[in-house]
Kinemage of the C-alpha trace (Angstrom):
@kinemage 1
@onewidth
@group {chain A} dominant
@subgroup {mainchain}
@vectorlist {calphas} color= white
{ca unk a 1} P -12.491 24.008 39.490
{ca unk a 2} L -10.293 24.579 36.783
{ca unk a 3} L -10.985 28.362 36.545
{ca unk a 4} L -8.650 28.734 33.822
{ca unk a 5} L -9.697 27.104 31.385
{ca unk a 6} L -13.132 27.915 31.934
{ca unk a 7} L -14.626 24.518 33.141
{ca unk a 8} L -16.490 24.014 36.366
{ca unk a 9} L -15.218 20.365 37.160
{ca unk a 10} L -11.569 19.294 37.205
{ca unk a 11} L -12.675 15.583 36.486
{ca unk a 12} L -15.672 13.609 34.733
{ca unk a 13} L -15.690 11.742 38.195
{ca unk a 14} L -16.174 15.128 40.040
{ca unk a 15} L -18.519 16.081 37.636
{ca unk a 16} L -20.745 12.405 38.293
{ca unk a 17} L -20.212 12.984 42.360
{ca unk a 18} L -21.526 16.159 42.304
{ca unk a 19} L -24.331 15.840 39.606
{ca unk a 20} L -25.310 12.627 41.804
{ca unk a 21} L -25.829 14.432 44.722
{ca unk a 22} L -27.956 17.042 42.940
{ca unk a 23} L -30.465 14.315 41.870
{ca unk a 24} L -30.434 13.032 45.380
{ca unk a 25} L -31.149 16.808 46.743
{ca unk a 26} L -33.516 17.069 43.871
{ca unk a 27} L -35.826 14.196 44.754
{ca unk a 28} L -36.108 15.737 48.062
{ca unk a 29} L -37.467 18.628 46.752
{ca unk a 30} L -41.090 19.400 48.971
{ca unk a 31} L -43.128 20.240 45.832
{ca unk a 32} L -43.658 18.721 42.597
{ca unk a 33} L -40.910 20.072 40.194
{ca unk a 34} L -40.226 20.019 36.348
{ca unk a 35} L -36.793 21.009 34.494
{ca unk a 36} L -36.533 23.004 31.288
{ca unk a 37} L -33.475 23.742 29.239
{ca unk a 38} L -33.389 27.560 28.157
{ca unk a 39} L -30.896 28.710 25.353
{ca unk a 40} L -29.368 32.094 26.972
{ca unk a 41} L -26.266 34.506 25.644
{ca unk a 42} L -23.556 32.908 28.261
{ca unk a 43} L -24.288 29.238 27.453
{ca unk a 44} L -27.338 26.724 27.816
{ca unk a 45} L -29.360 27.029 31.048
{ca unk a 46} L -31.201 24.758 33.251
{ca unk a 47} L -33.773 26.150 35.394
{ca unk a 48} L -35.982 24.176 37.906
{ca unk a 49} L -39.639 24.700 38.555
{ca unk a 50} L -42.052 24.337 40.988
{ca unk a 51} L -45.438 25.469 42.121
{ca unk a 52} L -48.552 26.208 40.638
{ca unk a 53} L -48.673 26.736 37.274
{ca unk a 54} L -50.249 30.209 36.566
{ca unk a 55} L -49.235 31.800 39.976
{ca unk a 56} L -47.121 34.709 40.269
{ca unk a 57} L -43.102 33.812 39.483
{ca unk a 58} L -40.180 33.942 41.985
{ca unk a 59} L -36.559 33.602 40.407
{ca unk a 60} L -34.252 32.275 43.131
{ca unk a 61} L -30.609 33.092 41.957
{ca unk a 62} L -28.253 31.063 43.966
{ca unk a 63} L -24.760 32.477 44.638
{ca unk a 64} L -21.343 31.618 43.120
{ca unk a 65} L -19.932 28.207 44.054
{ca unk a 66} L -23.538 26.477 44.338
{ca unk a 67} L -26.591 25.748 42.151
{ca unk a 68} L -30.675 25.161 41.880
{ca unk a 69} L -30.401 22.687 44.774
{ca unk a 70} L -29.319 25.311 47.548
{ca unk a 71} L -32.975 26.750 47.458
{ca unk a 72} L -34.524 23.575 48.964
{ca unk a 73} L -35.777 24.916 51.656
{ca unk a 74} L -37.071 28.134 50.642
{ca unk a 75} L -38.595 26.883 47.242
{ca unk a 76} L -40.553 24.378 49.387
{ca unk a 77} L -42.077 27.559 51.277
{ca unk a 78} L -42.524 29.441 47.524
{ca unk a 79} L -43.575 27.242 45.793
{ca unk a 80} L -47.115 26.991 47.725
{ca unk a 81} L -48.349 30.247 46.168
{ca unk a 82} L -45.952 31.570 43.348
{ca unk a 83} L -44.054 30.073 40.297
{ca unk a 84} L -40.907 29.148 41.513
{ca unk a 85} L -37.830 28.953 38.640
{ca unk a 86} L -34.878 28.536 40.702
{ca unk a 87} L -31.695 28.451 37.605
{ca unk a 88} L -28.931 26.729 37.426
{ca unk a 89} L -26.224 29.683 36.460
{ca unk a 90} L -23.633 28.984 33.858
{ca unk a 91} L -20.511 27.856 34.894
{ca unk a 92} L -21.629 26.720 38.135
{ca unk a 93} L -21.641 23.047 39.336
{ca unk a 94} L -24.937 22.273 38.216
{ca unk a 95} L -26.557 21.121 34.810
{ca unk a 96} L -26.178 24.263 32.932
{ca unk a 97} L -23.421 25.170 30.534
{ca unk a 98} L -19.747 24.106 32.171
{ca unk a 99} L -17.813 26.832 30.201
{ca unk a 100} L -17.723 30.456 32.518
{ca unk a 101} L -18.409 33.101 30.498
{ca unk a 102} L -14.697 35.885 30.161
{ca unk a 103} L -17.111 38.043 31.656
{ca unk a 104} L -17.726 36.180 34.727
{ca unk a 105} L -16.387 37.346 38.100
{ca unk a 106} L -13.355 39.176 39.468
{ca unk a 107} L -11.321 38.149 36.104
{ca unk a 108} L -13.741 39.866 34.164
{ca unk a 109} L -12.196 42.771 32.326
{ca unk a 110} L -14.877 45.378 34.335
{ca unk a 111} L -13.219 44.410 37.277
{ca unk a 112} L -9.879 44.902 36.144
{ca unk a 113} L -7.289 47.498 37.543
{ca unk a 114} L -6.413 49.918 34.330
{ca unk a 115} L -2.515 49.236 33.462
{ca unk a 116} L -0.359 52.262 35.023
């Protein structure tokens, strides 16, 4: 990743391995899913869902370095009897918005030591 600049992938042919495997992960999911694109403050967002429409929702937020994908297994489980909406996060190797917000991570200027 090419953290400084902001962007998730270092090449367009990194960015077509890794958004190839994600479809192939995808079409293993165990239940039925849909994607949606949702407009959000750090950058476009896609979010996958499964289950039964109407049922009570689960958000899966997957950690930093990963994406919708790493919930396989669990959504599988969830997705019997709630909502599942398992995100992509911006700036993340997945389909939602490559640019990482300046208020992302340890760079962020809340994390920062104040200057002596």
């Amino acid at each position: 990743m090419c953290e400084e600049a902001g962007i998730v992938f270092r090449s367009a042919e990194g960015r077509r391995a890794v958004l190839a495997k994600y479809d192939e992960v995808l079409s293993r999911w165990p239940r039925p899913v849909s994607t949606r694109d949702i407009p959000a403050r750090h950058g476009r967002t896609l979010v996958v869902l499964s289950g039964p429409e109407g049922a009570p929702p689960v958000v899966l937020l997957h950690g930093s370095t990963s994406n919708a994908v790493s919930w396989l297994g669990e959504a599988g489980i969830l997705s019997r009897s709630f909502r599942v909406a398992a995100p992509d996060m911006p700036g993340e190797a997945g389909y939602s918005e490559e640019i990482r917000s300046p208020e992302a991570g340890a760079r962020s200027p809340k994390f920062r030591r104040p200057s002596p």
